[in-house]
C-alpha positions as CSV (number, residue, x, y, z in Angstrom):
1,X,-24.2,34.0,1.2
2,X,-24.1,31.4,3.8
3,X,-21.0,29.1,4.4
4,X,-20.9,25.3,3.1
5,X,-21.1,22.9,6.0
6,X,-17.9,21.8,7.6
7,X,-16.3,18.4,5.5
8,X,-15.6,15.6,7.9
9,X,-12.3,13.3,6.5
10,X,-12.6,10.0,8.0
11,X,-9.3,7.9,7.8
12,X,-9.9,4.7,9.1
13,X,-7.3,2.2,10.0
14,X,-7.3,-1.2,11.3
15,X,-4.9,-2.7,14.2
16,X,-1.9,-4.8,13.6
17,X,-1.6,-8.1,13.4
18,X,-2.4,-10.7,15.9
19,X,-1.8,-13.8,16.7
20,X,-5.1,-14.9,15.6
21,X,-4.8,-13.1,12.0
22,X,-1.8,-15.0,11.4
23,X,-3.8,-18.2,12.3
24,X,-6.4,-16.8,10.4
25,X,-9.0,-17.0,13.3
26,X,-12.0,-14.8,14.4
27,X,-11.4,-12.3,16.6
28,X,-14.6,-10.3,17.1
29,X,-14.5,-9.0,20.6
30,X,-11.8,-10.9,22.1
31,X,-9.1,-9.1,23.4
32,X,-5.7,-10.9,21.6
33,X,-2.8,-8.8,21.5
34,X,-0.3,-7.7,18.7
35,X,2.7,-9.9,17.3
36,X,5.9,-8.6,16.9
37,X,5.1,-8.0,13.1
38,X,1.9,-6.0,14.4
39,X,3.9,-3.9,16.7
40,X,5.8,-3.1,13.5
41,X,3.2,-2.4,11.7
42,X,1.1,0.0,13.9
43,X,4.4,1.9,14.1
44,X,4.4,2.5,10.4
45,X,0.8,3.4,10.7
46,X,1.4,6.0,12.8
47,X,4.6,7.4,10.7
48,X,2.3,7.5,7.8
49,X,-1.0,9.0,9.3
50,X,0.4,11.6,11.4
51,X,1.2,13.6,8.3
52,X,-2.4,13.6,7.5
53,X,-3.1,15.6,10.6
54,X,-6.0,14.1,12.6
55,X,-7.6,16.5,15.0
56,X,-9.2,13.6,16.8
57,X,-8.6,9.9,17.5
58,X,-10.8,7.6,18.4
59,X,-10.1,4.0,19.1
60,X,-11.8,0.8,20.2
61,X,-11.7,-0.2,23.5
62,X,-10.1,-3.3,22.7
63,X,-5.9,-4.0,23.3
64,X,-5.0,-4.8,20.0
65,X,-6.4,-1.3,18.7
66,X,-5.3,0.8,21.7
67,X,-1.5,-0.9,21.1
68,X,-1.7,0.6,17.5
69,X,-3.4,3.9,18.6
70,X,-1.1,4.8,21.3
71,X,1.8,4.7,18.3
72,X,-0.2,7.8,16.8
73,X,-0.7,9.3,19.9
74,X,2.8,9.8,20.7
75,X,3.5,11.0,17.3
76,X,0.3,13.5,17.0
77,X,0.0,14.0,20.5
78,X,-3.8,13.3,20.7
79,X,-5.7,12.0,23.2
80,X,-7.3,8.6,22.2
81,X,-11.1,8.6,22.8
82,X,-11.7,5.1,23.6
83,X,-15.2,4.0,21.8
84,X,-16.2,0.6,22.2
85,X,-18.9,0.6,19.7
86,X,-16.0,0.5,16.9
87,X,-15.1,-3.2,18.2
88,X,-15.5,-5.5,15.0
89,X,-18.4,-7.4,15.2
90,X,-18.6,-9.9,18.0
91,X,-18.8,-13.7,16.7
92,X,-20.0,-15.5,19.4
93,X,-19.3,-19.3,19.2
94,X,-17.0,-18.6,16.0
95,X,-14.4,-16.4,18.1
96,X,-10.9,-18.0,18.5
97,X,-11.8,-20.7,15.9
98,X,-10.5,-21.0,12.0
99,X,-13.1,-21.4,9.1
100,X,-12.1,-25.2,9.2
101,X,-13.2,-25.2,13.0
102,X,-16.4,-23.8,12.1
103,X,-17.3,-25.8,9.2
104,X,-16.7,-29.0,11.8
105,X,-18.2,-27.9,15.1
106,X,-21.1,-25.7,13.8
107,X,-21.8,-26.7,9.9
108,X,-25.6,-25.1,10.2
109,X,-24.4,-22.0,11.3
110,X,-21.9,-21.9,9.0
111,X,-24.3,-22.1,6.2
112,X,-26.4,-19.4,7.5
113,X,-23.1,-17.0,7.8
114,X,-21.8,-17.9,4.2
115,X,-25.6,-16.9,3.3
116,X,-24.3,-12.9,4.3
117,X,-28.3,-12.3,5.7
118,X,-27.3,-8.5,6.8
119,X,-30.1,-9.8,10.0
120,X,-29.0,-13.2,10.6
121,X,-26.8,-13.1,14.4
122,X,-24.1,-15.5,15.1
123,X,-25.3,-17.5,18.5
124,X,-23.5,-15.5,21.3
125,X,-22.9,-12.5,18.5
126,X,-24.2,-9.8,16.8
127,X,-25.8,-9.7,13.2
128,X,-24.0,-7.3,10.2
129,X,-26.6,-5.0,10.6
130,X,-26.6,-4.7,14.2
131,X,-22.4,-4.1,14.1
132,X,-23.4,-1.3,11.1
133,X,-26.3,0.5,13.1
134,X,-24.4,0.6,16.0
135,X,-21.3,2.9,13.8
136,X,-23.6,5.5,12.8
137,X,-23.4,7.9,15.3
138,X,-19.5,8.2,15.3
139,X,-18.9,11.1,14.1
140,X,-18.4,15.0,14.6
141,X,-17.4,17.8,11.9
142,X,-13.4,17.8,11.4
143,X,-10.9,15.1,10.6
144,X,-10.6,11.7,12.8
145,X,-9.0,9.0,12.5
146,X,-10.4,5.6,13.7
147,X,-8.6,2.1,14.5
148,X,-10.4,-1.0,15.2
């Protein structure tokens, strides 16, 4: 009798808070870095998750989720893989503006983002489907945890 295949848990977490959260802004690929409340936060993260174990940690390779990884490293004692593929999805001309910004500077692209066409690409971004293809090889067989 042959053995089931090995399970693969995957816990994923997101950074703490930046600046632009609390502003509500896109964020995408630029590189803003965590408030104090984030700091906070990505502490308790790491409290919490290092009880579930991880055997591998991978991280984008953005500051904000390297701040909030390097809380679980010391805990864990992992290494953090740095993958920049696990970015969130770059919004071009939206970064670093508010849904009110975007509504007023680019109302036609706007529309065509509320629309949520999986193949329609931000100008200077990336479309949903391109972020989600992009994912699909992260993985191996044992527990990881992820922060983007």
């Amino acid at each position: 009798m042959s053995q089931p295949p090995p399970v693969t848990t995957l816990l994923i977490a997101r950074h703490g808070e930046t600046a632009w959260n609390a502003q509500r802004r896109f964020q995408g690929h630029s590189d803003t870095d965590l408030s104090p409340v984030g700091l906070r936060q990505s502490r308790a993260l790491a409290a919490r998750l290092a009880a579930a174990a991880p055997d591998a940690l991978y991280c984008s390779d953005l500051g904000r989720a390297v701040r909030t990884a390097e809380h679980l490293r010391e805990l864990a004692g992992l290494e953090i893989r740095l993958e920049p593929d696990l970015r969130e999805r770059a919004y071009g001309i939206f970064e670093g503006l508010t849904i009110q910004d975007i509504q007023d500077r680019h109302p036609a692209e706007y529309e065509c983002f509320r629309s949520r066409d999986p193949d329609w690409a931000i100008p200077g971004g990336e479309s949903t489907r391109a972020k989600h293809l992009s994912l699909i090889h992260i993985s191996e067989p044992t527990r990881l945890l992820s922060i983007s």
